[in-house]
Every structure is written in C-alpha cells, then in structure tokens.
C-alpha angles and dihedrals in degrees: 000000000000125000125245119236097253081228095065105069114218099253086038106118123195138186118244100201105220094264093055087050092051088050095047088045094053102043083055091049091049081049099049087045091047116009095169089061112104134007142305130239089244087061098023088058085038086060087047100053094034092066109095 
C-alpha cells in the first residue's frame, strides 16, 4: 500500500493535464521493467535530512 502525501486530504480531487498523465505512465511503466532501479523513500528522506 502506498502512503498519501499528508498534504493531499483524503476527499480532496485534482486534474493530471495530459502531460502530467504521460510522465507519470512512463515512470510506472520504468518501474514495472526495472523496480530495483532508484531509491526508496527510507534513503531518499535519509539524503534529505542528511544535507547540512
């Protein structure tokens, strides 16, 4: 199960333009050919926190 930016409530609707739609397409399809590519929130948060 994925997690819901806390900054999206849970009624709250949105429009994807059709660009937006095609990016988010092909980055699930990149994920579905290679899902150990990239990082995961656990790492990508650690980065974050880690820049001082």
């Amino acid at each position: 199960m994925h997690q819901v930016d806390e900054n999206i409530k849970d009624n709250e609707s949105f429009t994807l333009s059709a660009k937006h739609k095609s990016i988010i397409d092909e980055r699930i399809k990149n994920h579905h050919t290679n899902p150990d590519a990239g990082s995961n929130w656990k790492e990508v948060k650690q980065g974050i926190t880690s820049i001082k």
